[in-house]
Structure formats: structure tokens, C-alpha cells
C-alpha positions in Angstrom: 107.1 14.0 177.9 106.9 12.4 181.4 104.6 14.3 183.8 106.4 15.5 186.8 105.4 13.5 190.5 105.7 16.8 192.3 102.7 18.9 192.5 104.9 22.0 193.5 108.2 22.9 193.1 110.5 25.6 194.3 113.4 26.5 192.4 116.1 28.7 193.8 114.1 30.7 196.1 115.6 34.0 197.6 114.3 36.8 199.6 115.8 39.7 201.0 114.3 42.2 203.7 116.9 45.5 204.3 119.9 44.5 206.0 118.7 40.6 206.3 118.3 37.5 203.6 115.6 35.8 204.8 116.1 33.0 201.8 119.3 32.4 200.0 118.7 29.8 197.0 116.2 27.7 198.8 114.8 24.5 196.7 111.8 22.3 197.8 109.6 19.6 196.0 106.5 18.5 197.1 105.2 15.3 195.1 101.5 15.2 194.9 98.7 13.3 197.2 101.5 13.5 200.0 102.2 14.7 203.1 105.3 17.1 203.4 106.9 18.4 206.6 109.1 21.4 206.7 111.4 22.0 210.2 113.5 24.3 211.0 114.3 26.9 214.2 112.5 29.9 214.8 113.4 32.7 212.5 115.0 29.9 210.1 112.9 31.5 206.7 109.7 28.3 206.9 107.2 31.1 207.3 108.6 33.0 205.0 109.3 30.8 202.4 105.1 29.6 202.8 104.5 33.4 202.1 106.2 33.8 199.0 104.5 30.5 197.8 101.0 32.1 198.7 101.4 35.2 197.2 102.2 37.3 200.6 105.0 38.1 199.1 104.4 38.9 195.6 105.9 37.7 192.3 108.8 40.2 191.9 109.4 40.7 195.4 111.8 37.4 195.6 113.9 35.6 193.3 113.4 32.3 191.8 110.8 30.2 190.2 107.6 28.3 191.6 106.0 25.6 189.5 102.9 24.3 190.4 101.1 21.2 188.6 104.1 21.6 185.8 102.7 25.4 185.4 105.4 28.2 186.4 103.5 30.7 188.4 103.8 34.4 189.3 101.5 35.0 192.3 101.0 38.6 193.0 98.5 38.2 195.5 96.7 35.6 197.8 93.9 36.0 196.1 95.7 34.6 193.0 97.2 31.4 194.8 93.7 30.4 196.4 92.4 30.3 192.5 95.0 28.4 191.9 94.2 25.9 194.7 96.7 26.7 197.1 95.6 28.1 200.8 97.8 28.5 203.8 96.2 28.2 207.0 98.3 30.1 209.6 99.6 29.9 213.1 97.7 32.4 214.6 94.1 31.8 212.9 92.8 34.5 211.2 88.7 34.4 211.4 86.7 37.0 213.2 85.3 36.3 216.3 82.5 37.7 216.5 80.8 36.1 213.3 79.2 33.2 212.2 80.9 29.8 210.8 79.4 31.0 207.6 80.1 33.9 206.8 83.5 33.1 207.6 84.0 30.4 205.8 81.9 32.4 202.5 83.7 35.8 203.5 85.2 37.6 200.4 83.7 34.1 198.2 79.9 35.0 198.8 77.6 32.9 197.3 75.4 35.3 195.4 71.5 35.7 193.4 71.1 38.7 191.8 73.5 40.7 193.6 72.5 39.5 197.0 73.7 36.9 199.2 72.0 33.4 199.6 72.2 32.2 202.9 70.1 28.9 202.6 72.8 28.2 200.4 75.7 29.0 202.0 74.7 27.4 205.2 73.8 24.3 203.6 77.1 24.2 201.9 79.3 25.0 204.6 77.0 22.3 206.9 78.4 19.7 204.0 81.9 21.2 204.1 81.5 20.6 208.2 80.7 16.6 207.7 83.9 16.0 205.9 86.2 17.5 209.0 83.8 16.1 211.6 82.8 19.0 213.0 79.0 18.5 213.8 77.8 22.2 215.0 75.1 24.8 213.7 77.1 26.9 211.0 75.3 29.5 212.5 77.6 29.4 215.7 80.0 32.4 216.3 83.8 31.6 216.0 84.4 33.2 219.7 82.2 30.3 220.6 84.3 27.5 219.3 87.3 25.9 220.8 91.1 26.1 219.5 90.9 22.6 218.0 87.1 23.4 216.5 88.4 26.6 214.8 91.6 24.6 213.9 89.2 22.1 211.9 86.6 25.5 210.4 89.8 26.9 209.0 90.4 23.5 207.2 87.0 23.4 206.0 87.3 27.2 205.0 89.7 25.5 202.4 88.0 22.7 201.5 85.3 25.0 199.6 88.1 27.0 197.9 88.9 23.5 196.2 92.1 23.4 197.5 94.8 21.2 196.1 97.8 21.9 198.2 96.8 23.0 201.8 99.8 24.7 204.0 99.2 24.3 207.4 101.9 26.6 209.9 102.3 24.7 213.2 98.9 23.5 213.4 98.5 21.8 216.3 100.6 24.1 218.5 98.0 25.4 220.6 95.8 21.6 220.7 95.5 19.7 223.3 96.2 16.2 222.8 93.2 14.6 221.3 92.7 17.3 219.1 96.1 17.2 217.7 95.4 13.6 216.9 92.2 14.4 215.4 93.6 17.1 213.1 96.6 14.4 212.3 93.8 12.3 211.0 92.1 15.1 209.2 95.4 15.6 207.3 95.2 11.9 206.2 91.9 11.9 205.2 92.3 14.7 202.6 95.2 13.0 201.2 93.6 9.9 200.7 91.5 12.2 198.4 94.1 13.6 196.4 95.0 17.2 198.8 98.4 17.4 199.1 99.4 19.0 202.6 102.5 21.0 203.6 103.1 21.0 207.7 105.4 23.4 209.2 106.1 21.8 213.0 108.3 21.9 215.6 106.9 18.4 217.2 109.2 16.1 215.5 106.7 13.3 217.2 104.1 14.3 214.9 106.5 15.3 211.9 107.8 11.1 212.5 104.2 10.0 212.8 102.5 11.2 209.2 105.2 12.5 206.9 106.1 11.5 203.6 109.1 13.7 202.9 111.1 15.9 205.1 112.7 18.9 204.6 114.9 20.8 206.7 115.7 25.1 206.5 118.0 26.5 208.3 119.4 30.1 208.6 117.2 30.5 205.1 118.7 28.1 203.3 117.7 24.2 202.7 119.9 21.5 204.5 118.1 18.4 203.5 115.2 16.9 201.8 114.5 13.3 202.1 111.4 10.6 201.3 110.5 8.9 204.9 108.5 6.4 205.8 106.0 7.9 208.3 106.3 6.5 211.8 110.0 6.3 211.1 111.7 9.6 210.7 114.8 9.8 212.7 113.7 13.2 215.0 118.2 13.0 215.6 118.9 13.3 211.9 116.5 15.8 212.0 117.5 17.7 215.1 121.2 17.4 213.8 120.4 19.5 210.4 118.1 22.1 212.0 120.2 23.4 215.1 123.7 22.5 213.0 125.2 20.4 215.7 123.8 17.2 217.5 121.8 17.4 220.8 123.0 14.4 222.0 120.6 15.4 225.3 117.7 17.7 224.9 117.9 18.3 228.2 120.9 20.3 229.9 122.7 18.7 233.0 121.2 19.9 236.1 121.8 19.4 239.6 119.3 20.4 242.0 120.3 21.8 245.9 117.1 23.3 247.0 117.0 25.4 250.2 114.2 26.6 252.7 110.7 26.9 251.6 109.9 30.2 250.2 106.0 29.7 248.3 103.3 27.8 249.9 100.1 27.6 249.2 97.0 25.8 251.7 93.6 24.9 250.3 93.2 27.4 247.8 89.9 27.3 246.2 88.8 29.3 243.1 85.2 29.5 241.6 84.5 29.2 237.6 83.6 33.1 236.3 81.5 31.7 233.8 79.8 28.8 235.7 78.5 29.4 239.4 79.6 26.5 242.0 82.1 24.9 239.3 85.3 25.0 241.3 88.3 25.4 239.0 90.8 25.1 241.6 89.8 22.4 244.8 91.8 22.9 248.0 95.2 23.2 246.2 98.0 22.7 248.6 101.6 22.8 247.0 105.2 24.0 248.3 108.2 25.3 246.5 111.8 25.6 248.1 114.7 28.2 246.8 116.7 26.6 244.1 114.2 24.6 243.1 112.1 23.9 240.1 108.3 22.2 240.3 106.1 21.0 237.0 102.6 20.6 237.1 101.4 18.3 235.1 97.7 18.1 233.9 95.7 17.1 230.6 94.3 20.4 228.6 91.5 22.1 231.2 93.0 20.4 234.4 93.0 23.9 235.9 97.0 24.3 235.8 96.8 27.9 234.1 93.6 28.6 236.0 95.9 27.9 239.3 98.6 29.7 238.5 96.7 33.0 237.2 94.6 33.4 240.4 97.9 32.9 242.6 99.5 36.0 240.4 96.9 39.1 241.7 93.7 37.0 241.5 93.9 38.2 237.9 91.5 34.5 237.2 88.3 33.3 238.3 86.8 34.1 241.1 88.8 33.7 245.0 86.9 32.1 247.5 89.5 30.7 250.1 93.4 29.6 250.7 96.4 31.2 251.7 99.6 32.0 250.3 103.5 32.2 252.3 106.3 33.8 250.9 109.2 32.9 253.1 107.0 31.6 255.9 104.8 34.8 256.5 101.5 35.0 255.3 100.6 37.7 252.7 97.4 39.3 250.8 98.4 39.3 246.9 94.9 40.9 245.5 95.8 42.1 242.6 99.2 42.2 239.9 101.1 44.9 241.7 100.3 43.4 245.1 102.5 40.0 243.5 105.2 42.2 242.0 105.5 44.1 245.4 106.0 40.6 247.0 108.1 38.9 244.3 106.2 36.7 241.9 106.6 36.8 238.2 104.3 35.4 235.8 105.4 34.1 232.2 102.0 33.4 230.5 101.6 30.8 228.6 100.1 33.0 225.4 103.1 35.4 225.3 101.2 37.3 222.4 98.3 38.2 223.8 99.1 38.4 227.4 103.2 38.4 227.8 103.5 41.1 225.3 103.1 44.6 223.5 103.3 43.4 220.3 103.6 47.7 219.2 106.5 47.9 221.6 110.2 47.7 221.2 112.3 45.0 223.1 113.7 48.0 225.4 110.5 49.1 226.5 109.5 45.3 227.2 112.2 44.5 229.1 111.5 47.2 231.8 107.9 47.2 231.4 107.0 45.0 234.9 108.9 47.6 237.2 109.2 51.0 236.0 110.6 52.6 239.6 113.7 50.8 239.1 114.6 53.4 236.1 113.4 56.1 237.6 115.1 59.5 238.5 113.7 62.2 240.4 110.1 60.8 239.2 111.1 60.7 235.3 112.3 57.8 233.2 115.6 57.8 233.0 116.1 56.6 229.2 119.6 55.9 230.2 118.8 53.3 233.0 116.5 52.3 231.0 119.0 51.2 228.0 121.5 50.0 230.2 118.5 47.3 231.5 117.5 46.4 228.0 121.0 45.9 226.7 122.2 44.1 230.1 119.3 41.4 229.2 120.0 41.2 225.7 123.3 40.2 226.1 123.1 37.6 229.3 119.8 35.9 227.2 121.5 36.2 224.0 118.3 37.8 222.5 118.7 37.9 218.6 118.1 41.1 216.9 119.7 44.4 215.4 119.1 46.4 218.0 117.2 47.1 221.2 114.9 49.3 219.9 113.1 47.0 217.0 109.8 46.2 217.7 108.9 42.4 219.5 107.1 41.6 216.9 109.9 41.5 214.5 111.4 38.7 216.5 111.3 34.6 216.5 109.1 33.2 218.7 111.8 31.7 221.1 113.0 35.2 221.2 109.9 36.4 221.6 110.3 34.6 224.9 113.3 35.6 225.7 111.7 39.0 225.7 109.3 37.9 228.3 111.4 36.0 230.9 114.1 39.1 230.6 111.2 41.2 231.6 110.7 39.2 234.9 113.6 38.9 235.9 114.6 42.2 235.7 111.6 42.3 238.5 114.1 40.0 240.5 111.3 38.1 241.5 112.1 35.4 244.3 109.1 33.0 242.7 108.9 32.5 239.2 105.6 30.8 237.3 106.6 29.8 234.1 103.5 28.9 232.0 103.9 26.4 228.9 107.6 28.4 228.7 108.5 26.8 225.4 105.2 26.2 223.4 105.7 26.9 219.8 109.3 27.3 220.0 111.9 24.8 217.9 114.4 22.4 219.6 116.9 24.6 219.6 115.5 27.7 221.1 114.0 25.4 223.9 117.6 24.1 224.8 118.6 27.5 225.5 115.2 28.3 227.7 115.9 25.1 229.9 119.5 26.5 230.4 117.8 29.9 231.4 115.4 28.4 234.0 118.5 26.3 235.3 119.9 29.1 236.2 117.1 30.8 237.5 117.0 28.2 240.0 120.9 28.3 240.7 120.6 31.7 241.6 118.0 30.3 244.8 114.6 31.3 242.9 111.5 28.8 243.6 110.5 28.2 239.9 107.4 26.7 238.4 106.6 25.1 235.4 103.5 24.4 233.7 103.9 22.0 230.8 101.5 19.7 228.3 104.8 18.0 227.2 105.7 14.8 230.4 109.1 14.7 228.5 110.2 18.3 228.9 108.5 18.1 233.0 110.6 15.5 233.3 113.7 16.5 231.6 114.0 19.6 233.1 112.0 19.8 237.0 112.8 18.3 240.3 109.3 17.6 241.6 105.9 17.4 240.0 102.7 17.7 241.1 99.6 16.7 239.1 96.3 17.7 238.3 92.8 16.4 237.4 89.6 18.6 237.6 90.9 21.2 239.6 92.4 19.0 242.1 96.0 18.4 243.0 96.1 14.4 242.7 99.6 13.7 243.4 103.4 14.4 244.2 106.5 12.7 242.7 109.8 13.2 242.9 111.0 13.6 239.0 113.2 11.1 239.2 111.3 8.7 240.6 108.3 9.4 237.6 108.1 8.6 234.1 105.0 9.6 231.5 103.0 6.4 232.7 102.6 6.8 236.2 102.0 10.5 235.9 98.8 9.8 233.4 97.5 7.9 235.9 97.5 10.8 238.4 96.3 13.3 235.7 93.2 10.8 235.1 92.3 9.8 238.1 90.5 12.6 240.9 93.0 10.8 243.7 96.3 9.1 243.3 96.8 5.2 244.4 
């Protein structure tokens, strides 16, 4: 008998939750010592179909069968699928801060002598495990002191000593900057070069064209297509095309700009690093934003874009030492969050988790959660009012859930979003900041995000957007200003920019 290519296969895969089938009849084949991208929107069953593989969900949970190396298996835990040689790293990484490389990496797999554990050897073995991802540190080093792309690469080596044979890795270069995405990219090809197969879920169809070997596409739980590629030359249309169910001829909505009278200015604001005394993280920022208008800053990962924009919203960043702000040409004090509510400003963080969100609350309580007074009623909440908001915002975003009242954290991350802007603008704030607005979020979900900060801007708000991605800034702004070290280095109208003259003024401490 011929032994089967595929390292894992999923046969007829189906999983209901009450009132919701997360996976109707899904199939997927994964041949071995490859590289295997899944895509799909938000909420589209990826995650969940990765968790029934990995014994999240367990073996009688779900319907269908899961072969892996020719063997059928019937996972009932995690536990039983990391024996097996199967570990999922997932999107929101799951070591604890305040320990040790080690005794992550050896946490719940202690390397024991006579009932106690050896540290000499553990360290030793997890400075090996290190080498192989190029991560030279002291395995002693906590995990709060690492950054994203370091703990990115100790999760990867976490796997590498439970001699993994098919690593899963859930959008893993969402939160890298660039260099680190590339580095992890190269990781990926490294292990298969020694025989580790590796699953990527990923919304960045750049990187999805750059290193897969098969494609396959899920959408609304079921799968739409499965193809062998060539990497470097995966058509990102085909694949738009089968994960949103209708072409996106332009990623970008149609837009016409008609700005109006200045109504945010900033002069020379200066901010000092909390962390490091006379490190300036913002230097003499000077910037402008008219009604109707939308401005990107553009900066390479540490710039000091967020660092800008969260000191403008209350000081809530770094330390202030001087500047000025104008909201309609009058000069105001903004020292704290309420003080920028009271005068307007909104806020969309760029980690909508941990800072955007309550992830214990329901959408209705989210939604009015920036300005309570507006529901008020002789000094009580008025759970009417409150209802009313919540369902008004639901519907004009098109927010998808069951109902109002279902927790955030039941939703897709581009409704997660949703969530978030609603909250804002039920504020009716005249400026909005919009932080790295569609990070983690699929092609689909971003369409409809652009659309809502189009209209945003229709309606005469001065908008701002913070984005890693020069396409999107220039898809979807009128005017962008850049960033290097702190320091605004330029201004360009977005029409008259493309990606290579605005890396030279993210590069560069002044602009030519």
C-alpha cells in the first residue's frame, strides 16, 4: 500500500456550538515537510477548526475524522495532540510574564532527578532550543522582558522541545513589526527544511503569497478551495474572491475628500520617555487636521506614532513636558481622559483587547461605556436609553451577533472593532484617532472599516489614522505625515505619495 503524502488530514469536519455551526463538512490536507496557509474572514471557523485538530475541542465534541501520519486519531485533550507532535501556537501568546524563558518553555514538561527539578539541565537545553530560532538571550530572562517578536520566536522554541512535527501557527506575525515578521517567515522555512510541517492561519495575503505551498480557503465554516501554489505566486485576487464571496475589484472604497476649517492643531509638543530620563519620545510635533478630513501617520515600529497619539488623548503616555493643542482655534488644557472626552477627542487603540475593551462586558454596555450622562435619567441609568444606543449602533455598523447583550468576547475580531468605534462615536467626538484600526482583521472586515471612517469624515470629523501598512495610508487618507525617532519628518499629500518616498521620510530624522 502506497503511503499517503499528507502528514494530516481532515475529513468531513463539523462543529456545532447552540444555535450556530461553526463547521459544516470541512476537509483539509496538509502534505508533509510543507508549508500550508489557511484564510478566511473573521468568524469564518480557522480558529476553530485549529482547535478541534489540537484537542481544544475534544474527540466527540465534533464530527468527522482526523488522520495524522496515516493514524486516525481521537484527541481528547491538548495534552494528547502535543504527544503526538502537534502544537498550536496561538494569536494571543500564552506564557506568563512574570517568569523565566525556562520555566516556560519546561512548564507542565519539567525535566526531573529524583522527583526534583534540574535546572542545569533545563537551561542548558532550552539555551540549545534558543540557537535554532536565533534568539541569543540568557534563558534566565523574564518573558515581560522580551519583545513581541522575541516571545513570537520562545513560543516556537517552546515547540521545538515538544518534538513537534506539525506546528500551527494563528496569525503569527500580526502584532510584528516588519523585520520580525520576516525573520519569523524565515524561521518557518528553516524548520521545514528539517522535516516540520507548519500550518499559518493569516490575514496578510503578502505573506500567505510569499511562503506557501498550498492554500486553503474557509468561509462561513465551510471549505471553498484548496490548491498547491508555488510560493511567491499566489494570486491574493483568487484568494480574496473565495474568502469574502464576491471580488474586491478595489480594496479601497471610492472617496472624495472636501475638508473644511481647521479644527485640531498641535505646536511643538514634546513628551519625555517614562522609562528612560531625557529620551524624548515625541520631538516638537507640529501637525493640523481640518473637518472632513482624514490624516495617516506613517512610521516604522517604535517611531513614536502610538506614543504621540496617547499623550494627545489625556496625557494618558509618557511624560508631558511642552506643546499645545487647538480644538477649533481656541487653545485648551486636555490633562487627563475625561478632560479629551469633555472637548471631543476619541481614541481607538490600537490593542482593542487590552485597552479598547471589557472583554467580561456585553456589546450594550460597550457601546455606552465612553459617556454614560447621555443615558442618564434623574441620575440613574436609564436601561432603556441605554438599549436604544446599543441597538442604534448595531444596526448603522452592521455589528454581527445574536443579540446586544452577548459578551465582546464572543465576537470576530473585525466586530470586535466595530464594538470599539461604535463606542466613540456615540461620544460624537469632533476628532477621531484611529490607532492601527484594522490590525488583525480579514479583507473583508477592513473594507467595511474604511467605508466607516469615510463616513466619519463626511459627516465633518477630523480623523486620524495610525497605520504599519503604506498601502492601506494610502488607499484610504488624504494627507500623511511621517515619523522617525520621535520627530515629524514630513508632509505629503496622499496622492502625491507612494510607499517609496514615504520610507525615505520614515528613515531619515529630516525629509529632502
Amino acid at each position: 500500500m502506497e503511503k499517503s503524502p499528507y502528514i494530516l488530514e481532515m475529513r468531513g469536519i463539523t462543529k456545532e456550538f447552540p444555535g450556530v455551526k461553526a463547521l459544516d463538512n470541512v476537509t483539509l490536507k496538509v502534505e508533509k515537510d510543507s508549508i500550508h496557509s489557511i484564510c478566511g474572514e473573521n468568524g469564518a471557523g480557522k480558529s476553530t477548526l485549529m482547535k478541534v485538530l489540537s484537542g481544544v475541542y475534544p474527540f466527540g465534541t465534533y464530527e468527522g475524522q482526523i488522520f495524522f501520519n496515516g493514524e486516525e486519531m481521537k484527541f481528547h485533550g491538548i495534552k494528547e495532540s502535543e504527544k503526538a507532535g502537534i502544537v498550536i501556537i496561538h494569536q494571543e501568546l500564552t506564557m506568563i510574564p512574570e517568569l523565566s524563558i525556562t520555566e516556560n518553555i519546561f512548564m507542565g514538561n519539567e525535566i526531573t532527578v529524583n522527583g526534583l527539578i534540574d535546572w542545569a539541565t533545563q537551561r542548558q537545553r532550552t539555551s540549545e532550543i534558543l540557537e535554532k530560532v536565533g534568539l541569543h538571550i540568557n534563558p534566565d530572562t523574564l518573558i515581560k522582558n522580551l519583545g513581541v517578536g522575541q516571545q513570537q520566536l520562545v513560543e516556537i522554541a517552546k515547540a521545538l522541545s515538544k518534538n513537534v512535527k506539525l506546528l500551527i501557527l494563528d496569525e503569527p506575525t500580526s502584532a510584528l513589526n516588519e523585520d520580525d515578521s520576516a525573520n519569523l517567515l524565515e524561521i518557518m522555512r528553516w524548520l521545514k527544511e528539517r522535516g516540520i510541517t507548519c500550518i499559518m492561519i493569516s490575514h496578510k495575503l503578502n505573506e500567505v503569497r510569499e511562503i506557501s505551498d498550498a492554500v486553503t480557503v474557509i468561509r462561513d465554516g465551510q471549505s471553498i478551495d484548496s490548491y498547491e501554489v508555488v510560493a511567491g505566486e499566489v494570486d491574493e485576487d483568487k484568494i480574496i474572491r473565495s474568502m469574502v464571496g464576491r471580488s474586491l475589484d478595489n480594496r479601497y472604497p471610492e472617496h472624495e475628500s472636501h475638508p473644511g476649517d481647521v479644527i485640531f492643531e498641535v505646536e511643538n509638543w514634546c513628551v519625555e520617555d517614562p522609562s528612560v530620563e531625557g529620551r524624548m519620545l515625541c520631538k516638537n510635533s507640529t501637525f493640523h487636521v481640518r473637518a472632513g478630513e482624514i490624516v495617516g501617520f506613517a512610521g516604522l515600529m517604535g517611531a513614536g506614532r502610538t506614543e504621540l497619539m496617547r499623550s494627545l488623548f489625556g496625557k494618558n503616555f509618557g511624560i508631558y513636558k511642552s506643546g499645545t493643542i487647538k480644538i477649533k482655534g481656541k487653545e485648551v488644557r486636555i490633562n487627563s481622559v475625561e478632560d479629551a472626552i469633555a472637548n471631543g477627542i476619541a481614541y481607538v487603540p490600537e490593542d482593542r483587547k487590552s485597552l479598547g475593551l471589557n472583554l467580561l462586558d456585553t456589546i450594550r454596555k460597550t457601546i455606552v461605556a465612553a459617556d454614560l450622562k447621555k443615558i442618564l435619567t434623574g441620575g440613574l441609568l436609564n436601561s432603556d436609553k441605554e438599549l436604544a444606543a446599543a441597538e442604534e449602533y448595531h444596526q448603522a455598523l452592521s455589528i454581527k451577533c445574536s443579540s446586544v447583550d452577548v459578551g465582546v468576547n464572543t465576537l470576530s475580531g473585525g466586530n470586535q472593532q466595530k464594538v470599539v468605534l461604535a463606542k466613540w462615536m456615540f461620544t460624537e467626538p469632533d476628532v477621531l484617532i484611529l490607532d492601527e484600526p484594522t490590525r488583525g482583521i480579514d479583507v473583508g472586515a477592513k473594507y467595511e472599516i474604511y467605508k466607516l471612517i469615510h463616513e466619519l469624515a463626511a459627516q465633518g470629523k477630523a480623523v486620524i489614522m495610525v497605520s504599519s501598512e503604506l498601502p492601506e495610508l494610502l488607499g484610504v487618507v488624504d494627507r500623511i505625515y511621517t515619523i522617525f525617532e520621535g520627530e515629524i519628518t514630513g508632509e505629503l499629500a496622499a496622492s502625491e505619495a507612494d510607499q517609496e518616498s514615504l520610507m525615505k521620510r520614515m528613515t531619515i530624522t529630516s525629509a529632502a
